[in-house]
N, C-alpha and C positions, 0 to 999 in steps of 0.2 A: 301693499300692506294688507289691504282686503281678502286681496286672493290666498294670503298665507294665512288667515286668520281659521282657527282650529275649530270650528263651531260644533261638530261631535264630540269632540274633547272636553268642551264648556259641558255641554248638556250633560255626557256620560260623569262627571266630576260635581254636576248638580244633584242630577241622580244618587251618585253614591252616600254624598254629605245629606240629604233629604234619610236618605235610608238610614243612615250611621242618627241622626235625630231620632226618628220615631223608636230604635232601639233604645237610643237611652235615654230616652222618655221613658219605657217601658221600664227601666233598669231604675230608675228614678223615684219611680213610684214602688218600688219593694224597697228602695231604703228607709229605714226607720230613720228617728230624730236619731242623730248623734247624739252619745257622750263623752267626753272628757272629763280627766281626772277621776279617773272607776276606783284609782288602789284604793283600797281601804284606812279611814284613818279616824280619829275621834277628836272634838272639841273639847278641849283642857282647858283652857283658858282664855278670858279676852277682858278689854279696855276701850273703853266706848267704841268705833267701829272697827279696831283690831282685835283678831282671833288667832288664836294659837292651837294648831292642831298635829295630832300624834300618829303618827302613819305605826298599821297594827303590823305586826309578827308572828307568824306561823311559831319560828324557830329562838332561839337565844340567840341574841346579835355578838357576832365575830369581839366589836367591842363594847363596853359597859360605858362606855362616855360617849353619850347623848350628842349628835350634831341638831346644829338648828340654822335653818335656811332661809333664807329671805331674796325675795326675787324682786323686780324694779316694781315700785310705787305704780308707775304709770301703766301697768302691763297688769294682767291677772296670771300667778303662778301656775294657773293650769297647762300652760304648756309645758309645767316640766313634768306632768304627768299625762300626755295628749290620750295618749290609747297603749295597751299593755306590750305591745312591741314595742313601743315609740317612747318610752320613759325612763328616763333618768331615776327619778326618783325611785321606782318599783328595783331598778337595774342598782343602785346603790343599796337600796333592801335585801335586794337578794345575795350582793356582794359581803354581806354582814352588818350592816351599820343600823344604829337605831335612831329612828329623822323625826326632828318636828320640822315645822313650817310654819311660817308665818302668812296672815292672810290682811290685807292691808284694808281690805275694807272698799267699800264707796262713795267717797266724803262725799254729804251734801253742803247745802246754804250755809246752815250752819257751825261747817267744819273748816270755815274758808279762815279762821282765826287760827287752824295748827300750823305749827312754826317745823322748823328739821327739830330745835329741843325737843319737842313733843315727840317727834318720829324718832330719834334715836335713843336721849335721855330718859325718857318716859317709857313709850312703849315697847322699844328694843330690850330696854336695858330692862323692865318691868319682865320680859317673856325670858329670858339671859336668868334673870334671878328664880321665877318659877321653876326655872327646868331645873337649876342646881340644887332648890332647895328640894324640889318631888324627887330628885334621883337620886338625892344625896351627895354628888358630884361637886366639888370645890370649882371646877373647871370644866367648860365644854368646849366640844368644836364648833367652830361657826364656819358657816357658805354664806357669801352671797354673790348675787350675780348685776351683771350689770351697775342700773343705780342702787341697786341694793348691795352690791359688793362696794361702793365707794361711800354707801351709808354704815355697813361692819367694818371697814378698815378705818374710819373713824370712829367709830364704837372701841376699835380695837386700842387702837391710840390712848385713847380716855380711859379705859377700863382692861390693859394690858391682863390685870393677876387674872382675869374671869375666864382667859378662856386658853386651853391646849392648842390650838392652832388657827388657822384664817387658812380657807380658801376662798379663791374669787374666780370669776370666770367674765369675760367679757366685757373689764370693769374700766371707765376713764377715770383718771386722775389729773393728766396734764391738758389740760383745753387751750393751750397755747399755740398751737398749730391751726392753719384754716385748711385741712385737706378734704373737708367736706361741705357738704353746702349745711348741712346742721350747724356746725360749727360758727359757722360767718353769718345762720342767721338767726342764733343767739347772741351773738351779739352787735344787733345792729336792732333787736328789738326794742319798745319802753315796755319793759316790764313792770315798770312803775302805774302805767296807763293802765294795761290790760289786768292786774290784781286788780286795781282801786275802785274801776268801771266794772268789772265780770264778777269778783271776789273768788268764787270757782273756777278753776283754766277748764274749759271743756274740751271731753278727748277728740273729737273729732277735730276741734283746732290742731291737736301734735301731730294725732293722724295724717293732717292734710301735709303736716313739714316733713314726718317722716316718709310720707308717699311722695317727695320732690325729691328723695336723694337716690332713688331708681325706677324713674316712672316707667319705663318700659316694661316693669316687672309685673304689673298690675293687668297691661296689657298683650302679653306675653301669656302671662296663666291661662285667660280665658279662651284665648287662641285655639289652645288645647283640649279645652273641655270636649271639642267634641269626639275626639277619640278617647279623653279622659271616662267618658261616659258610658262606654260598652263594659266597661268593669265596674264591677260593683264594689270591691274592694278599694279600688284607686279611687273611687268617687267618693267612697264613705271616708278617706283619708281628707283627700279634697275640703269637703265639707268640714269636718274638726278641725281644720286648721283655720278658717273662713270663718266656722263659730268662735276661735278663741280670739284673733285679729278683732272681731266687730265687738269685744266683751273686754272693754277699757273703760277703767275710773277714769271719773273727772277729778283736777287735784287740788286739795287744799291751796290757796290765793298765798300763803306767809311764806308757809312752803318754798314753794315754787317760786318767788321772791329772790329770797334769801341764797337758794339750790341755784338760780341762773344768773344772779350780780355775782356773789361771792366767789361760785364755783367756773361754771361756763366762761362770764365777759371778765371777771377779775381774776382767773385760775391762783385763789390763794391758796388751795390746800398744798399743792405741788410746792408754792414757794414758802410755803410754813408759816402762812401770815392768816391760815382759819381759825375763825373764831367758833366756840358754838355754847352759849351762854356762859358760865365762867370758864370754860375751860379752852388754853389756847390750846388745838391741837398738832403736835408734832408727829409726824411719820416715824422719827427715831422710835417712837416708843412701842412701836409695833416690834414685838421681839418673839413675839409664839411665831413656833415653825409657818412659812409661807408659803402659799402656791398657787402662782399666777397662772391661769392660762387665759391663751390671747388668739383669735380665731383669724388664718393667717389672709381672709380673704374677705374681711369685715369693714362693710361700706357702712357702717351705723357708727362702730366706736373703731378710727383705727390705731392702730397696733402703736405708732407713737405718741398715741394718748397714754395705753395700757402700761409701756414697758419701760416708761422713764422711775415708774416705783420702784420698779429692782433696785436700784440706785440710793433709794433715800429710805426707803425700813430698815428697821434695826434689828431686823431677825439673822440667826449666824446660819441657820437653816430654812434655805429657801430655795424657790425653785421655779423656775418657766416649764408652761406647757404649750408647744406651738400646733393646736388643734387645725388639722389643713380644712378647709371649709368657711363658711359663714356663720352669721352671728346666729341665725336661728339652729344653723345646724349643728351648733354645740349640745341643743340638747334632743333635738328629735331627730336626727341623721342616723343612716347603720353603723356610721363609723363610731360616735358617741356610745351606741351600746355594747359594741364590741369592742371597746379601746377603752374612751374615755373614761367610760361607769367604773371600769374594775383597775385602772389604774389610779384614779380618785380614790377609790374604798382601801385601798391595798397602804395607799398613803397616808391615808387618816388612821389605819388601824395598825401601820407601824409606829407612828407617835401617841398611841395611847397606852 
């Protein structure tokens, strides 16, 4: 075993990966700070640490009905705008549509008293009524994604006349299935505990659950960095992705209460037993055109969480998207901007 052992092969392999360093090292230090989220857009409105903002336009949008997007609470919507190749949002601008967004804010100590009321009836519905009354518009289109797509399909439910259509992208609905380790270990938590004790859920607490449902991945990246690192391009990707990941609110304690008994461990929306201050919410009532898409390789929400909704909305127009890839890569993937942006825009702007 000695005698076969490779030891120019070690060294010359040392050598290289020492060299392949001090390059991008070198490559490292000409990159500036990253940005994300460059498109352009303006703040229209906000409610104590909700903001609503108006992504601008060169051109006259394809339609005169105003969509409005809301990305997951837990996450910063910057990733739907990472860098101007990599954007959903700019790629849905350019495809015609005229976007606001929602921005959910920071909650601190404070804010550990907001309930989902607050987040949907309040402030959802508070930016839903701005937009219609500034655009004049009876009716808008809504997105949401993820938890914010199962926060507007309850919105939708509630408030059917307000709006032309629902899309959602990567959104659960049924938590009755344990196909992931998320799943089983919401509920197997006290949430009762960690509210009452913490009042704020801190993000690096979710962090740590959503870094158990593919640990290899974490350490798989870095693996690469060092060839990642002779390019300057790939590493400045690298890095914006890294800044949007580590750039997570902490959530409101009621919240997150209420989102992980009701929803997660008692999945009552799916059996139409949600409540959400007076209003029982049904799925039947979701009757504006629908369109689901569900990411066909998605270890975060999977696809029988997603696709049991076809089932129970009341819309007579509706429709599955089986985006091939994963959850992130719904929205920064090539496939996303060369597929997904313009067949989203194409659909909104044939229902307006």
């Amino acid at each position: 075993m000695i005698q076969n052992f490779n030891f120019a092969g070690m060294m010359e392999e040392l050598h290289s990966t020492s060299q392949k360093m001090v390059k991008g090292y070198e490559v490292l230090s000409k990159v500036e700070e990253v940005q994300v989220a460059t498109t352009p857009k303006e703040l229209v409105w906000e409610n104590d640490l909700v903001k609503l903002y108006h992504y601008k336009r060169d051109t006259p949008a394809k339609s005169k009905i105003p969509v409005l997007v809301s990305f997951a609470i837990m996450n910063r919507h910057d990733v739907l705008d990472l860098q101007p190749d990599r954007s959903l949002m700019k790629k849905l601008l350019d495809e015609g549509l005229d976007i606001y967004i929602m921005d959910w804010g920071y909650p601190k100590q404070q804010h550990k008293y907001l309930t989902m009321e607050d987040y949907i009836l309040d402030f959802m519905d508070g930016a839903v009524d701005f937009i219609r009354k500034s655009t004049k518009s009876p009716k808008i289109h809504k997105m949401g994604i993820c938890q914010g797509g199962t926060f507007s399909t309850i919105y939708a439910a509630i408030f059917p006349e307000k709006l032309k259509s629902l899309t959602v992208y990567v959104t659960p609905y049924d938590f009755g299935e344990n196909e992931c380790m998320l799943y089983k270990w919401t509920k197997d938590i006290d949430v009762d505990v960690m509210v009452d004790s913490l009042g704020i859920i801190p993000a690096d607490m979710l962090n740590a659950g959503f870094g158990s449902l593919k640990p290899s991945a974490d350490i798989s990246k870095y693996f690469g960095m060092v060839d990642m690192m002779q390019d300057e391009a790939k590493l400045s990707n690298f890095l914006r992705m890294e800044k949007w990941k580590n750039d997570c609110p902490d959530l409101a304690g009621e919240m997150f209460r209420k989102y992980i008994k009701d929803l997660w461990r008692d999945n009552k929306l799916i059996k139409g037993e949600f409540e959400l201050g007076k209003y029982k919410v049904d799925l039947k009532n979701v009757t504006m055109p629908f369109l689901n898409i569900f990411a066909t390789e998605d270890n975060i929400i999977p696809n029988s969480s997603t696709r049991p909704v076809m089932n129970i909305v009341g819309s007579k127009d509706k429709e599955e998207y089986a985006f091939p890839g994963g959850h992130i890569g719904v929205f920064v993937g090539a496939r996303s901007q060369k597929e997904l942006g313009p067949k989203v825009a194409q659909w909104v702007i044939e229902r307006s």
